[in-house]
N, C-alpha and C positions, 0 to 999 in steps of 0.2 A: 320344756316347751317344744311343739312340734309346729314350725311351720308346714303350710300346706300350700303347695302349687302345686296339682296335678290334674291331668284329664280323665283320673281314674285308670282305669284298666282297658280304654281305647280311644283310640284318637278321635279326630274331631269326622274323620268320613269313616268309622265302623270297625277299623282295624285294630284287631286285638292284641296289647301291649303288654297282658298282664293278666291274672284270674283273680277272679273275687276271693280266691282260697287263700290269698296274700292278705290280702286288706282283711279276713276273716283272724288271721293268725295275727295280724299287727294290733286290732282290735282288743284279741286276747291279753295279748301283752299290756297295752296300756289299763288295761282291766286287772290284770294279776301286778302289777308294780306297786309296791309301794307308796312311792312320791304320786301326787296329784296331777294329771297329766293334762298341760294347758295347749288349747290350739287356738291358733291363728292364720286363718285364711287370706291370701294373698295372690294375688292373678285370678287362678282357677281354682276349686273344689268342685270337678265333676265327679257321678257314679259316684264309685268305692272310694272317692276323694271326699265328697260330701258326706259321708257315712264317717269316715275316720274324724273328720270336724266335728259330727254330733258326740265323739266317744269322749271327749274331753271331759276333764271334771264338772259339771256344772258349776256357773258363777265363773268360770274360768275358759271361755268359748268365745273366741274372738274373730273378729274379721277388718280388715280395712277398707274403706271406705269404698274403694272402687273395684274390690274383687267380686266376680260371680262364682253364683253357686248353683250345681245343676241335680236335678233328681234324676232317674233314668234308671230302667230295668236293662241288666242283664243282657249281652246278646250273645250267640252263638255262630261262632265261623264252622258248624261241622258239615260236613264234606261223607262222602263215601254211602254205603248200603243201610237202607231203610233202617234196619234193625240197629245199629252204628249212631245214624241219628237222632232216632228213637233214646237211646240211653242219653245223648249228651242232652236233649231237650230236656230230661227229667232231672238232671243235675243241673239245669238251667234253671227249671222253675224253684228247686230248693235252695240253690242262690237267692234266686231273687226272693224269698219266702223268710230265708235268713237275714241279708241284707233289707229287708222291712221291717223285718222283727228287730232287728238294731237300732235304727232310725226312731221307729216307733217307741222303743221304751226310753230313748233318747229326749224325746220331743213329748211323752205324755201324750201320744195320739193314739187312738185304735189302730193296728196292724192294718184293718180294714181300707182307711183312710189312706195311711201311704202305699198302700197296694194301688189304690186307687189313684194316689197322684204321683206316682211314676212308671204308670202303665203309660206314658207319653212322656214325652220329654218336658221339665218345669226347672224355667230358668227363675232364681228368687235375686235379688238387688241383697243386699247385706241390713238393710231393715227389714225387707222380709223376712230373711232368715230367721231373724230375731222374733218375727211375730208366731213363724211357724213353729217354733222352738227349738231350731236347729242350733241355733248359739244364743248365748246370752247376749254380747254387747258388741257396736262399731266403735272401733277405735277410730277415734276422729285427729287429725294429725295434730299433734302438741296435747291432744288430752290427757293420757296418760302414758305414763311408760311401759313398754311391754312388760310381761311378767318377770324373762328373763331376757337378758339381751345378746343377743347372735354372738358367738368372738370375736369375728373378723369386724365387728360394729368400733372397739378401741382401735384397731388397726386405721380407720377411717381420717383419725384425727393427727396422725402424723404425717 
């Protein structure tokens, strides 16, 4: 099980923390592994945080109750000579080309679509989630038990 609290690969004012090239290769993994790989969202799933949420197995795509989740393209910190920039913006846009195209076969939508709804920022509540088809279900507190349970969760009880 993968919990998820992140803002993705940039902070809340634009500061980059991380590359989508991360969350691309963690992606892969959860895709090449064997065992089913279940997620649950908790605080945050922004960007490349909400996209790792949809990689879960389907039927096994979780969130709690009061976490949000954020859609949002790609940005670029590049810096320096026209031609410099020029190349990072096109490895911008295939991020974000990549990071829809995951989304999308995640959720059953046109690529079109989520191109469309995270050319802006789109914050969803955790039953949206659910309708957009980014997870399957809110765990609602005492409904059920996560799939698997944290370690440190027995530690709780001594």
């Amino acid at each position: 099980t993968m919990y998820i609290n992140s803002s993705g690969t940039t902070t809340a004012n634009g500061q980059a923390v991380g590359f989508e090239t991360e969350a691309f290769a963690i992606a892969d993994v959860m895709k090449y592994v064997r065992p089913p790989v279940h997620t649950v969202a908790l605080g945050q799933a922004f960007g490349a945080a909400a996209m790792l949420l949809s990689q879960g197995k389907r039927g096994y795509r979780f969130s709690l109750p009061n976490a949000t989740i954020l859609l949002n393209q790609p940005r670029s910190q590049a810096r320096g000579q026209a031609s410099d920039i020029a190349i990072k913006a096109k490895e911008v846009a295939a991020n974000r080309r990549t990071m829809c195209e995951l989304i999308a076969s995640a959720c059953g939508k046109p690529v079109d679509a989520v191109m469309q709804d995270c050319s802006r920022v789109k914050y969803l509540q955790p039953h949206e989630a659910v309708e957009y088809g980014l997870i399957d279900e809110v765990i609602e507190n005492g409904q059920k038990n996560l799939p698997v349970q944290p370690a440190f969760m027995s530690q709780l009880g001594k």
